[in-house]
Structure formats: structure tokens, C-alpha cells
C-alpha positions in Angstrom: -8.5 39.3 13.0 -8.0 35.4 13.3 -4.8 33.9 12.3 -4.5 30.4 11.1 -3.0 27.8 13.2 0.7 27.2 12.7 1.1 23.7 11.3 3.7 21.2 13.3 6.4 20.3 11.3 7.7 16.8 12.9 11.1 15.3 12.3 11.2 11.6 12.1 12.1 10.9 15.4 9.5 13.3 17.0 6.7 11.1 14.5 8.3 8.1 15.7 7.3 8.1 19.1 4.5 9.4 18.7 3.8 6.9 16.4 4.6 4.1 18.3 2.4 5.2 21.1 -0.4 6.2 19.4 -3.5 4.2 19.8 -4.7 5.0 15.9 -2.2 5.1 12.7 -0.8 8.1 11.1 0.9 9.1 8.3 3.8 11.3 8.0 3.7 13.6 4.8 6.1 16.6 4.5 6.8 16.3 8.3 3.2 16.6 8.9 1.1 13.8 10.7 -2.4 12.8 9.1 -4.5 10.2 10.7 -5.7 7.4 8.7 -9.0 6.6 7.7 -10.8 3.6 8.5 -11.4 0.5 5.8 -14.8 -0.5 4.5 -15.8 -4.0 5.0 -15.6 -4.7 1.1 -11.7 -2.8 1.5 -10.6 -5.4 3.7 -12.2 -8.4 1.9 -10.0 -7.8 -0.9 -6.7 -7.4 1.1 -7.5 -10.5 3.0 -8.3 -12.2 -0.5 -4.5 -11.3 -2.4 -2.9 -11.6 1.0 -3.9 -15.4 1.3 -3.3 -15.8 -1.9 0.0 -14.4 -2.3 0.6 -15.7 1.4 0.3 -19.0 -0.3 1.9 -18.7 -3.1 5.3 -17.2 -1.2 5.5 -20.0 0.9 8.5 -21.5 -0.6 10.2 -18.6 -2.2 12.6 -16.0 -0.9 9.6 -13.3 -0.1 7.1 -12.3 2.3 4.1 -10.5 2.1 2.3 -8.2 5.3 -0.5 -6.8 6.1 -1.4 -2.7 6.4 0.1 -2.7 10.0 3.9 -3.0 8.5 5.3 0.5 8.1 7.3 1.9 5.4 9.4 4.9 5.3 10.4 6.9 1.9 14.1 7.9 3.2 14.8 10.2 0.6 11.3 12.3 0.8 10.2 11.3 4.9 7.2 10.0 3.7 6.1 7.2 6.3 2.6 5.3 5.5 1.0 2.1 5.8 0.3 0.7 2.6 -2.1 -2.0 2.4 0.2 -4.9 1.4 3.7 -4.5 0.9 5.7 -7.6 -0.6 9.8 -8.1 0.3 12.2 -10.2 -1.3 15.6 -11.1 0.2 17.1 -9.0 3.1 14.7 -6.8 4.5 15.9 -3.3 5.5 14.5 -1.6 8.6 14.6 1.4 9.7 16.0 1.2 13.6 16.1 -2.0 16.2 12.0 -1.7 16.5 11.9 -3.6 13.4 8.6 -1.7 12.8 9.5 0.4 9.3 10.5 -1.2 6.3 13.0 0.6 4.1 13.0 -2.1 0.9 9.3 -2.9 -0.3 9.6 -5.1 -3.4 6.0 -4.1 -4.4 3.2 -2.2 -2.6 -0.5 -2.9 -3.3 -3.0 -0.2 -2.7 -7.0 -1.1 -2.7 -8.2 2.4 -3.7 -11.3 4.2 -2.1 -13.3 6.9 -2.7 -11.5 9.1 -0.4 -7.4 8.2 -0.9 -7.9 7.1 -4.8 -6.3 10.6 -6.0 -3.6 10.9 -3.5 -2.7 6.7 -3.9 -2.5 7.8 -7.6 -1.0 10.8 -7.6 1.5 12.3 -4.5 1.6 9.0 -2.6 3.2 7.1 -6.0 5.5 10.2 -6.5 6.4 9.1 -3.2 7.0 5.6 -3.9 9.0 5.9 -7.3 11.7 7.1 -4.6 11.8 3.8 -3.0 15.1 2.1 -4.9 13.9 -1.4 -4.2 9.9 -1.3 -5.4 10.0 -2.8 -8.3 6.3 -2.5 -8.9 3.2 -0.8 -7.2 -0.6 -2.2 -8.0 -3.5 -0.2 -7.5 -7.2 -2.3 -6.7 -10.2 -0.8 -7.5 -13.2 -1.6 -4.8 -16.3 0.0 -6.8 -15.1 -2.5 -10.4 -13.3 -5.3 -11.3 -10.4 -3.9 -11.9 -7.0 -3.8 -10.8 -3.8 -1.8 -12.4 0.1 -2.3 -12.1 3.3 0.1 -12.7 6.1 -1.9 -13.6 9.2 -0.5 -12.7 11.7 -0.7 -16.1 15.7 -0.6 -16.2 15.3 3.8 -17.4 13.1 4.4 -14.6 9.9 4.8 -16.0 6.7 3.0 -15.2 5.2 0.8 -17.6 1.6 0.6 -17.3 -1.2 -2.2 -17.3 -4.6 -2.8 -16.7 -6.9 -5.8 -16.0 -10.7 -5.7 -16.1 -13.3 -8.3 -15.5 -13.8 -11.4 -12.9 -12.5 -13.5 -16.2 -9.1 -11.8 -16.6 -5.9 -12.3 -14.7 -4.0 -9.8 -12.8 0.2 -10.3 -13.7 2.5 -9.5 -10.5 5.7 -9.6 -12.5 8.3 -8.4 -9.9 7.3 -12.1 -8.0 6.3 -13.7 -11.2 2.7 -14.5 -9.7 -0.9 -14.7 -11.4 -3.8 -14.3 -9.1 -7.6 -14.3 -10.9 -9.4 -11.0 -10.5 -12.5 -13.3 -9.2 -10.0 -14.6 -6.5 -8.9 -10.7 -5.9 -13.3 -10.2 -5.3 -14.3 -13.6 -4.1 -17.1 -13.1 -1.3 -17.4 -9.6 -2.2 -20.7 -9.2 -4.1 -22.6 -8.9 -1.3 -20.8 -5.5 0.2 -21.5 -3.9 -2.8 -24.5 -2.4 -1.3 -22.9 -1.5 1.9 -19.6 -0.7 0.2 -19.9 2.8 2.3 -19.3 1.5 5.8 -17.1 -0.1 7.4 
């Protein structure tokens, strides 16, 4: 008879260090640790694309935007992850003297794949709404042109838009920013082909 592994339940200080030794990222979901998949070429086009932009546009206002190497921890569920842009505004919160986990994302930008588009959708925004300060999370599709926000409003519930097409705009309303959808996919076209490596 064969028994099933036991599964590790890690606290958060247990996660931590290993974490921060780790040569390769993890997630921490329900105390368990799950490594994180690589990026496609076309993945990380887009991110570099919105983060210029919004880089840019951030300049000379009171926020900040970083890459998918900031951490952010879910106090009230433990959920630590690494989403793919995360936007602050005012005082940022962190977790301990490392200043390597941010409490207080403003909004969190996702670009979906094949392989995390259910759980970015699903458990990881359940995740999210938890997060007191995120005022709006934005999901990026890589296989269309097409990009969707959740707008936090004053009840608590999400109001939902979409944006299709390289003509349309997408609306970042929690830092009052437009960005084009053909800015979000500039230099993309030709990883479509290739869209399944990295």
C-alpha cells in the first residue's frame, strides 16, 4: 500500500527564508510553496511595454510602479506572490526591515498565460480583494488584444471593464492613466508564432 506524501505546511517566517535564499521564486498559497513558472518572450514584452509607459507617466506623481521581482504579501489570507507589476501610491508598507514584501499595492497587473489564466482569475483575485489598499487589479491577455480591469467601488464590489482591439484604450482609473492597447503590444506581432517559449 503507498501512502501519499504529507504536504509541508510553512508559516511565514519558515517561507521567508527560504524565500530569500532561494535561487528561483515561489509562491506561498495556504502555507504551501509553489515554484513559479517561467515567462514567454511575448509575456515579458508586454510587461516591459506598460511598465515604461506607466514608468513614464509616474514620474512626477506620488506613485511608483515595479517590476515582477517586488513581493507582496496578503496579510489576512498568507498569500505571498509576485505579481507582474504592482503600482503604490503614497507610503509604502513593508512587511519587515528587508524591504522585500509590500503590504499596500495600489493596483496589480497580471499578463495572463495559458497556464496561470484560471488561477489569476479566480483564487489569486479572491486573494487580492483582501488587500485593503488595491484599489484596482488588471488582467492582460497575451494570445488577443485585450486587456480587463476590476475597479474597486466604495461597497466593495468590483466593477468590471473590458478593452479590445489595438485602436482602443485601456483606462487605469485608480492613477487616472490611459495607455493605448497598441502601446500595451507594440513589438509583439512577431512572437506570436513563438508565443509558446520563452
Amino acid at each position: 500500500m503507498e501512502f501519499a506524501a504529507e504536504k509541508k505546511i510553512l508559516t511565514t517566517e519558515q517561507y521567508l527564508e527560504l524565500e530569500r535564499k532561494a535561487e528561483f521564486k515561489s509562491e506561498l498559497i495556504n502555507g504551501e510553496m509553489y515554484a513559479m513558472a517561467g515567462v514567454t518572450r511575448k509575456h515579458n514584452r508586454i510587461a516591459l511595454n506598460v511598465a515604461s509607459f506607466l514608468n513614464n507617466f509616474l514620474q512626477d506623481k506620488p506613485c511608483r510602479i515595479y517590476f515582477a521581482d517586488l513581493r507582496v504579501q496578503v496579510s489576512k489570507t498568507g498569500m505571498f506572490t509576485y505579481p507582474d507589476l504592482v503600482i503604490t501610491c503614497g507610503n509604502e508598507i513593508m512587511a519587515d526591515k528587508r524591504q522585500d514584501t509590500l503590504l499596500n499595492p495600489k493596483c496589480i497587473l497580471e499578463i495572463l498565460s495559458d497556464s496561470t489564466e484560471k488561477y489569476d482569475r479566480g483564487e489569486k483575485f479572491s486573494h487580492y480583494q483582501n488587500l485593503e489598499s488595491l484599489a484596482e487589479y488588471i488582467l492582460i491577455s497575451q494570445n488577443q488584444t485585450k486587456a480587463e480591469s476590476f475597479l474597486r467601488q466604495d461597497d466593495n464590489k468590483w466593477l468590471y471593464q473590458k478593452v479590445e482591439g489595438l485602436e482602443n484604450e485601456l483606462s487605469i482609473q485608480s492613477i487616472n492613466s490611459k495607455i493605448k492597447m497598441e502601446e500595451i503590444y507594440k513589438n509583439t506581432q512577431d512572437l506570436e508564432e513563438n508565443s509558446n517559449q520563452s
